[in-house]
C-alpha positions as CSV (number, residue, x, y, z in Angstrom):
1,X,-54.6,41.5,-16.0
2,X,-58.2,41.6,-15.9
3,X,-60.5,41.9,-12.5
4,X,-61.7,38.8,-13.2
5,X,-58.0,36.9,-13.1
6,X,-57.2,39.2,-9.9
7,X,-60.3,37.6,-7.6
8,X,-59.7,34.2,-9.2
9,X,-56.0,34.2,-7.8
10,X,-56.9,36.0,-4.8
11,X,-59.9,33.2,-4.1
12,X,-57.4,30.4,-4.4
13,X,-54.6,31.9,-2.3
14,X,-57.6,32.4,0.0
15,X,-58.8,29.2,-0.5
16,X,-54.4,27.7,-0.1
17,X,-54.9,29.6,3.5
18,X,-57.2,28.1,4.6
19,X,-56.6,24.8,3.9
20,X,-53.4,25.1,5.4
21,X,-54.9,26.7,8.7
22,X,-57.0,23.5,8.6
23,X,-54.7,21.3,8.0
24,X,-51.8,22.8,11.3
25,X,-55.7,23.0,13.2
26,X,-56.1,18.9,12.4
27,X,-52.6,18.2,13.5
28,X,-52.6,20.3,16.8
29,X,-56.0,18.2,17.3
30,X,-54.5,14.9,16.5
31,X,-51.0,15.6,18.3
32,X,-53.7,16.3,21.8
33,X,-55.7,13.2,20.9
34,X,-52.2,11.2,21.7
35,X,-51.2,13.2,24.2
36,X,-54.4,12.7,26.2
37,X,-54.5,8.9,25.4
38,X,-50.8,8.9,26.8
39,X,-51.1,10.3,29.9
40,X,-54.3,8.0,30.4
41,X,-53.8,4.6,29.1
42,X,-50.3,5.0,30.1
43,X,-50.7,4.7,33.9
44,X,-53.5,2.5,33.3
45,X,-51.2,0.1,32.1
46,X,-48.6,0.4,34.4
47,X,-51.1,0.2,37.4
48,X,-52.5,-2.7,35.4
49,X,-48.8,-4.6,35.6
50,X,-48.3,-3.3,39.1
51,X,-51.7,-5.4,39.9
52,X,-50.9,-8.3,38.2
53,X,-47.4,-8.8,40.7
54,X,-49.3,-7.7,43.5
55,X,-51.9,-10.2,42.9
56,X,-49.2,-13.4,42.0
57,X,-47.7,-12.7,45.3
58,X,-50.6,-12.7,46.8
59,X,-51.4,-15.8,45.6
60,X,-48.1,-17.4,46.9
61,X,-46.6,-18.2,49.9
62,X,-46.8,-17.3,52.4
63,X,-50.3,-15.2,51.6
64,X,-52.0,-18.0,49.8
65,X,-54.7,-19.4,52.2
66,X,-55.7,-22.9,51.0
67,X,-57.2,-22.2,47.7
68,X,-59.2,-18.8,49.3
69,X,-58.9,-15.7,46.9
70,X,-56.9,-12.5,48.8
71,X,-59.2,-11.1,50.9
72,X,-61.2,-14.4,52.1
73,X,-57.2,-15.2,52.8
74,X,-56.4,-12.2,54.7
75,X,-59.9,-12.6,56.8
76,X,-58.5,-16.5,57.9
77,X,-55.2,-15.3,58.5
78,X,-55.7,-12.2,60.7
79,X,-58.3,-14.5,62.5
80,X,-55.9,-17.1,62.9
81,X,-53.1,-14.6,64.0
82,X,-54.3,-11.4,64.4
83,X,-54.4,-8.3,62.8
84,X,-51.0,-7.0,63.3
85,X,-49.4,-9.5,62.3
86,X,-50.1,-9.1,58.4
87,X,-50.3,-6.1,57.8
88,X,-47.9,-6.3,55.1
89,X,-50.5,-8.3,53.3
90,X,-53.1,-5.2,53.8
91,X,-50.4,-2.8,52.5
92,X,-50.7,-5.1,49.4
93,X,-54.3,-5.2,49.3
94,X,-55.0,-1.4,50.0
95,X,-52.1,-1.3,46.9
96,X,-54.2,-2.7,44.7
97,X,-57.1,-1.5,45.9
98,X,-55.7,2.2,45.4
99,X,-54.7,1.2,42.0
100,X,-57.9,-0.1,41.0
101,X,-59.9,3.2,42.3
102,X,-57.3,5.5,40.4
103,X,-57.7,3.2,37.5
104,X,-61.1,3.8,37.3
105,X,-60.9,7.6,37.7
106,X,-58.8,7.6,34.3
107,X,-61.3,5.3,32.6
108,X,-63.9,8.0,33.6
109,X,-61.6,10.3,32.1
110,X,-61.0,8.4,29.0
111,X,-64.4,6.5,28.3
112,X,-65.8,9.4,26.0
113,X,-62.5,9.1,23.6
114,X,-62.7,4.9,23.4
115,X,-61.9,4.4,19.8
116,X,-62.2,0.4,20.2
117,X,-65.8,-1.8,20.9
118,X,-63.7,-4.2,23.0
119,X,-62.3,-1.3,25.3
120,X,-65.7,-0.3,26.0
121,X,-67.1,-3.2,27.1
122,X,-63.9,-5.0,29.0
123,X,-64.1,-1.5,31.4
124,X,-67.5,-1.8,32.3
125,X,-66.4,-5.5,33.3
126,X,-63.2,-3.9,35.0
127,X,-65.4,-1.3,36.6
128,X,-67.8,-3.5,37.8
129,X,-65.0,-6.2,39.3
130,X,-63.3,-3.2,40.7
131,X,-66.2,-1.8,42.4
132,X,-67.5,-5.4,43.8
133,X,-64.0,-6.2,45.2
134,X,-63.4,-3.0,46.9
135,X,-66.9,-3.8,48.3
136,X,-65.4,-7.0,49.2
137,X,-62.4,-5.8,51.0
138,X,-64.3,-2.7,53.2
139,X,-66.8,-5.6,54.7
140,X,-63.7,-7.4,56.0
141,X,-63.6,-5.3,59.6
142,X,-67.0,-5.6,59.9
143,X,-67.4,-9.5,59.0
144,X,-64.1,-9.9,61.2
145,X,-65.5,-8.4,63.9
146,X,-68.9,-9.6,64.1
147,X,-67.1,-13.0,63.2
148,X,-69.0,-13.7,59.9
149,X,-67.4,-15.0,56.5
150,X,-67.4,-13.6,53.4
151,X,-69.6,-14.9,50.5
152,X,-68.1,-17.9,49.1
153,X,-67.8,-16.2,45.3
154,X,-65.3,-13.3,44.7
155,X,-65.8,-11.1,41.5
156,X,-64.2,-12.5,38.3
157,X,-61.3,-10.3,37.1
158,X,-61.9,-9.1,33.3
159,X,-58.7,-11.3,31.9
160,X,-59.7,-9.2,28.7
161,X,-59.1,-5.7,30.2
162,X,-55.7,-5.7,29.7
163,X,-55.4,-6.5,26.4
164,X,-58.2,-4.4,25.7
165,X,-56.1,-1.6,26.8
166,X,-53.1,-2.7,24.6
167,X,-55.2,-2.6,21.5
168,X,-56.3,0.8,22.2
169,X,-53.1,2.1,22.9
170,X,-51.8,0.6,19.8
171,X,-53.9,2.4,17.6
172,X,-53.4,5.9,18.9
């Protein structure tokens, strides 16, 4: 064998090693990719169902408050009968509440990895609903108090998010 056939097999082995570094390198980066969109849109998801019961029972009896969203309910009930006597229906509230904030601390988490459009722009929506409602809800002592009401329009829930979520989950 000449020199010339020695560094032509030795560049291709070379060339085999590498390629298969690359190659275990892209898998160990795509098996994380997963892993991190697991333990993110996971919870979010779950939270996300959690909500969604929270809120139909709010929304029934004996929460519902003649056609008043949650916390413009809650505000005529405790006025009506005081404070302690629904605080199971603030449990629920801070509940979702809780769930929405956490929520939002995994969409921070996950916004930079968003492989979908629709994802994207459905959690701005979610963030911004989340933000105005929790707004909402820490103004009710205040308003209660100084014997105010709350404005008339509550923030729109992003009926998108949700499916938004599903898509991108799908495709991971």
């Amino acid at each position: 064998m000449d020199r010339r056939s020695v560094f032509a097999i030795a560049g291709i082995a070379a060339a085999l090693i590498c390629a298969a570094g690359w190659f275990h390198e892209y898998q160990s980066l795509r098996q994380a990719r997963q892993t991190f969109a697991l333990d993110t849109l996971g919870p979010i998801a779950e939270m996300l169902k959690e909500n969604a019961m929270i809120t139909h029972e709010l929304q029934s009896a004996p929460y519902v408050e003649g056609g008043n969203e949650l916390v413009s309910a809650y505000l005529i009930k405790i006025r009506r009968d005081g404070v302690p006597k629904h605080s199971d229906m603030k449990q629920r509230i801070d509940r979702l509440m809780n769930n929405n904030t956490a929520i939002l601390a995994l969409l921070a988490k996950y916004s930079t990895h968003a492989r979908t459009a629709a994802l994207k722009s459905s959690a701005e929506q979610f963030r911004d609903y989340a933000i105005s409602l929790r707004h909402r809800w820490q103004s009710v002592p205040e308003i209660f108090m100084a014997g105010g009401n709350l404005p008339v329009a509550a923030p729109p829930y992003p009926a998108e998010f949700g499916r938004a979520i599903a898509s991108e989950q799908a495709i991971q």
